[in-house]
Structure formats: structure tokens, C-alpha cells
N, C-alpha and C positions, 0 to 999 in steps of 0.2 A: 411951231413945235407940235411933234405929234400926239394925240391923245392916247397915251400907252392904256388907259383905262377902259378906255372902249375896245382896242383888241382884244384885252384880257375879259370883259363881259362877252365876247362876241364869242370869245374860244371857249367860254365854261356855257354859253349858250349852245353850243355846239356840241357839246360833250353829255349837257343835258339830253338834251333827244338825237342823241347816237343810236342811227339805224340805218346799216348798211345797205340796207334793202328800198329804203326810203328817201333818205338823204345824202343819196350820196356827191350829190352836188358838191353843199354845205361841206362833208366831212373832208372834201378836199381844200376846201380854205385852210383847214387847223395847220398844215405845214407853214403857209406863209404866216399866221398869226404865232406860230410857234418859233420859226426864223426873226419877226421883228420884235417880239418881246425878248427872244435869247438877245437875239443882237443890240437892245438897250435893257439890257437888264441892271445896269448900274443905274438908269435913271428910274427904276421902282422901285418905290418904297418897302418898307420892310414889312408891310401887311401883303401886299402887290406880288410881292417876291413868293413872302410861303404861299399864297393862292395859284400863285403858274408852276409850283412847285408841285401841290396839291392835285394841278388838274394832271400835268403831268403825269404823276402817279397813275392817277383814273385811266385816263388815256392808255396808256401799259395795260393795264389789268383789263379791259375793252378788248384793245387787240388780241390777249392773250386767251379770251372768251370767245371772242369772235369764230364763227365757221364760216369762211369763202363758199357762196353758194356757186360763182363763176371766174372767170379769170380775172375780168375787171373788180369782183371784189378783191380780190388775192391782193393786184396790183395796189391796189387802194392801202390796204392794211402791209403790203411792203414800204411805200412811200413813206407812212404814218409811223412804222417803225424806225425807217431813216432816220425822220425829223426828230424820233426822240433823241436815237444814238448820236447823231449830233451838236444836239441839245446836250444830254449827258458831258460827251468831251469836253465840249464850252464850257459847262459848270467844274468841272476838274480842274480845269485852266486858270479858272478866274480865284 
């Protein structure tokens, strides 16, 4: 079984020290941790749920702050927009 709980701390760890400049390693995990939390989202709880909901949100408002100093940031904050618009559908769906 997987531990949806440690994605979900790993991605609001991530979101904590979101710095495109710095971390941009890290900031490229959030799609995959964003992919397997959407993708069991039925098996979080309902505290679980509004927190990926929550970071979510953050995540948005980040990108939407965000200035691409280069190309690779640009791509970075495209991908990260993906993952939400994706994210978003799957929630409309369910």
C-alpha cells in the first residue's frame, strides 16, 4: 500500500520553499506527487483531501507570481501548470 501521506508532506514540502531559482530540482517532482495523489484521491481522507486541495491552490498562485528568469524556468512553470489543469479535470470528473 502506498503511503499517500508522505506524498502529500513531500508536495507541501515543496511548495514550502518554492524557489525557482534554487530548487528547481525538487519543484519538478510536485507533477508526479500531484499525478499519484490525483490518481488516489479516493483513498484520502477528508482532512488529506482539502490539504492537496489547499496546496493546490498555493501551487496556482506561485505560478501565477512566478517570473521565468530562463527558458528552463518558463518550461518548469508550463509542466507545473499542466499538472494542475489536469489535476482540475480529474476533480470535475470525480
Amino acid at each position: 500500500m502506498m503511503n499517500l501521506n508522505s506524498f502529500l508532506k513531500a508536495y507541501k514540502n515543496n511548495l514550502q520553499y518554492f524557489n525557482l531559482d534554487i530548487f528547481e530540482d525538487e519543484i519538478m517532482d510536485i507533477p508526479f506527487q500531484i499525478e499519484t495523489l490525483n490518481a488516489n484521491f479516493v483513498d484520502l481522507t477528508s482532512k488529506q483531501k482539502k490539504e492537496f486541495l489547499k496546496l493546490n491552490d498555493k501551487l496556482d498562485k506561485f505560478i501565477k507570481n512566478s517570473k521565468p528568469k530562463n527558458e528552463f524556468q518558463k518550461q518548469i512553470l508550463d509542466t507545473l501548470t499542466k499538472s494542475l489543469e489536469d489535476e482540475h479535470k480529474h476533480q470535475k470528473v470525480a
